[in-house]
C-alpha positions as CSV (number, residue, x, y, z in Angstrom):
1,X,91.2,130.5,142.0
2,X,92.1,133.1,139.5
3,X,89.0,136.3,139.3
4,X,89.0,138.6,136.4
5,X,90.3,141.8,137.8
6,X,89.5,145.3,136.0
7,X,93.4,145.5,135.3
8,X,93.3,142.2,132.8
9,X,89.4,143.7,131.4
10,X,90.8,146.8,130.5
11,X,93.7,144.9,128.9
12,X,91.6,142.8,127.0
13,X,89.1,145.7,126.5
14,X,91.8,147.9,125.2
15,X,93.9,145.2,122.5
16,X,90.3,144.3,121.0
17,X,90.0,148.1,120.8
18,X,92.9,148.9,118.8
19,X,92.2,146.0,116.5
20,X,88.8,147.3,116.0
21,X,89.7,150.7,115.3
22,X,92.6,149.7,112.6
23,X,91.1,149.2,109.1
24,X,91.3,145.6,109.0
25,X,88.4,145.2,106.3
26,X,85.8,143.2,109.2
27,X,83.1,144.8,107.8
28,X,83.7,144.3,104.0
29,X,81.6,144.2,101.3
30,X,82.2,140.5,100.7
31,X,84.5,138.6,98.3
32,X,84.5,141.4,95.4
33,X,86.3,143.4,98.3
34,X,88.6,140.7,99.4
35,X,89.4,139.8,95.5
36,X,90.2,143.3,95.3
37,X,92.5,143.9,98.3
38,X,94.6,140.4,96.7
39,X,95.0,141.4,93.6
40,X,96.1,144.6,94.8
41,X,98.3,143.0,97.4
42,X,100.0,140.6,94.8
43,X,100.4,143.2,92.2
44,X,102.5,145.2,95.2
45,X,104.4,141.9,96.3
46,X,105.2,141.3,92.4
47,X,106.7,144.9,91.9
48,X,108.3,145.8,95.1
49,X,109.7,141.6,95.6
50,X,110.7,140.3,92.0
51,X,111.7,136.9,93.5
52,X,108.3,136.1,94.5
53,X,107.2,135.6,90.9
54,X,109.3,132.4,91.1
55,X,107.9,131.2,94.4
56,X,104.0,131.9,92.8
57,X,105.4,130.2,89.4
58,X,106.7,127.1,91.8
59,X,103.7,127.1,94.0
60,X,101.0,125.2,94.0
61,X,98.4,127.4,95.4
62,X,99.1,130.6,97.6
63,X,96.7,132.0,100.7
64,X,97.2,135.8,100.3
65,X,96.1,137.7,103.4
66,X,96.3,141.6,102.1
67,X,95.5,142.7,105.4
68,X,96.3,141.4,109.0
69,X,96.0,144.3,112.1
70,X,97.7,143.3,114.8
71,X,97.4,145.0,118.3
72,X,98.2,144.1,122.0
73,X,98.3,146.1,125.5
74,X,99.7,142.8,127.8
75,X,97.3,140.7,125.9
76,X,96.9,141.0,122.2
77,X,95.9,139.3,118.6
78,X,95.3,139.6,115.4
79,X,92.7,139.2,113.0
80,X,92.8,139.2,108.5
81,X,91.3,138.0,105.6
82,X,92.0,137.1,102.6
83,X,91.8,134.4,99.7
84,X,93.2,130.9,98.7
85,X,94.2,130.9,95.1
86,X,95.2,127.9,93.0
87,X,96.4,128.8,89.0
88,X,95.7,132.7,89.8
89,X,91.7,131.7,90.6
90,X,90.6,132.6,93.8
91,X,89.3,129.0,95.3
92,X,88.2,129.5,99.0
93,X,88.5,132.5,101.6
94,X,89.8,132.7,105.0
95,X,90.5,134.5,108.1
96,X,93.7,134.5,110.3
97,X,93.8,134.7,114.2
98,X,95.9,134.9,116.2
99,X,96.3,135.5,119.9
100,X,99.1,136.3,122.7
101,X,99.9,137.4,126.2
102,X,102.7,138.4,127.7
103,X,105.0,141.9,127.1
104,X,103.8,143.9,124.1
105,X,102.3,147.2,123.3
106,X,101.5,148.4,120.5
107,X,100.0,147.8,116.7
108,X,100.7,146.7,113.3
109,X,99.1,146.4,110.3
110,X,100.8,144.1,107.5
111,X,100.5,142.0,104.3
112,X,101.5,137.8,103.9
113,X,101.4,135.7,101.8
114,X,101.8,131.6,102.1
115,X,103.4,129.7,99.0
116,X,102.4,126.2,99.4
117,X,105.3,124.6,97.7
118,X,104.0,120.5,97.5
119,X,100.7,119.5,96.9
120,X,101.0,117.8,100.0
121,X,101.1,121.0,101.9
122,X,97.9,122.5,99.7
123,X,96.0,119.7,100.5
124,X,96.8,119.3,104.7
125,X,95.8,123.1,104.5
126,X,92.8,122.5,102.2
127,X,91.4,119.5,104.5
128,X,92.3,121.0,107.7
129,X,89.7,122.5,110.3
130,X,91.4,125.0,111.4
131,X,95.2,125.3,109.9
132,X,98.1,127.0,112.4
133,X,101.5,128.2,111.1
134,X,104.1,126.1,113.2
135,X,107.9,126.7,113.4
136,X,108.3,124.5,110.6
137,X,106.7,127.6,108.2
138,X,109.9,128.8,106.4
139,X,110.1,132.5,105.8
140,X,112.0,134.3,103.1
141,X,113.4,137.3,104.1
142,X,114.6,141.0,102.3
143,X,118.4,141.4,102.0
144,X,119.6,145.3,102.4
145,X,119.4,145.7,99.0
146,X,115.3,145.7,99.8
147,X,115.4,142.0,97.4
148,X,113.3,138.9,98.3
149,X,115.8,136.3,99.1
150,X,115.1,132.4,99.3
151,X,117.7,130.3,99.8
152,X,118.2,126.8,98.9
153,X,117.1,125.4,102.1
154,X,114.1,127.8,102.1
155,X,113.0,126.7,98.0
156,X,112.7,123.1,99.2
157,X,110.4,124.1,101.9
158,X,106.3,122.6,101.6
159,X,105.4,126.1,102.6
160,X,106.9,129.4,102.3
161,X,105.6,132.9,104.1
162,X,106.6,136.2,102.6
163,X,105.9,139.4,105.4
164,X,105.3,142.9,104.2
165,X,104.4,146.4,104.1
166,X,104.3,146.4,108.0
167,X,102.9,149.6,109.3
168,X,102.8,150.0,112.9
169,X,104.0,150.9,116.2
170,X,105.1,147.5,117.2
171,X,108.1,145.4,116.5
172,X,108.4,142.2,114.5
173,X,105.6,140.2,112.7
174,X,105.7,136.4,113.0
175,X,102.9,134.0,112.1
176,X,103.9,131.2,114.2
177,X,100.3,130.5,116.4
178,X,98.4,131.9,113.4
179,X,95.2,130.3,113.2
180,X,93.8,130.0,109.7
181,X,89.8,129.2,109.1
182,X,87.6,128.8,105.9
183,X,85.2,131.5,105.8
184,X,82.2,132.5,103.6
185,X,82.3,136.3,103.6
């Protein structure tokens, strides 16, 4: 039989912590905030990542999360929130969770946004309890050049993931085991 020890509470302790104390908006103002924080978010993906104007003009609906803080001492997670919009009107809200164990240290704040390229995919993530980002998500990536690339294999994809602005002192940002749940704010 496995007891808590004081080493894992202090883990735990410490990785909720550091997400607490990273300005992950959990205490908002509601969806004026969150509205906000997207458009501000898009407006930055738009200028910085040309290309993703022809994933949003290809999409059928895009989740924009301006704001995910990440943070983990052995055992970590991650928390965000952000907005659902369908023909640039903001349709629903929801938060993203995530959790893991293992090696890490560390924290990150960054930005994503999911392209939902069918209306198949809109409508699995619309009806769904409680949506996770698999290893089918397909993710398109910055060249050197600092450009949003998506190839061929990546357009044809029923849901696309742009990561960015990562801030942080810990490597890599994935959303595979990303936990996405409708949420009235």
């Amino acid at each position: 039989m496995n007891t808590p020890s004081r080493r894992n509470f202090l883990a735990a302790t410490g990785a909720l912590t550091l997400t607490a104390a990273c300005g992950n908006g959990v205490g908002s103002r509601g969806p004026e905030t969150i509205d906000a924080r997207v458009d501000a978010t898009l407006n930055y993906m738009y200028r910085e990542f040309p290309g993703t104007q022809d994933l949003r003009r290809k999409s059928t609906g895009m989740l924009v999360m301006p704001l995910v803080t990440e943070a983990g001492l052995g055992i970590g997670g991650s928390y965000g929130r952000g907005a659902l919009r369908i023909n640039d009107t903001t349709v629903d809200y929801y938060s993203a969770t995530q959790a893991s164990i293992g090696l890490q240290i560390g924290a990150q704040q960054y930005a994503h946004v999911l392209f939902f390229m069918t209306d198949g995919a809109l409508m699995d993530f619309r009806r769904s309890q409680g949506y996770a980002a698999g290893a089918d998500l397909e993710y398109a990536l910055q060249n050197e050049g600092e450009s949003l690339k998506a190839g061929t294999t990546t357009s044809l994809a029923p849901v696309i993931a742009v990561v960015f602005g990562q801030a942080g002192l810990r490597v890599g940002a994935t959303l595979e085991g990303t936990k996405y749940t409708r949420i009235i704010p």
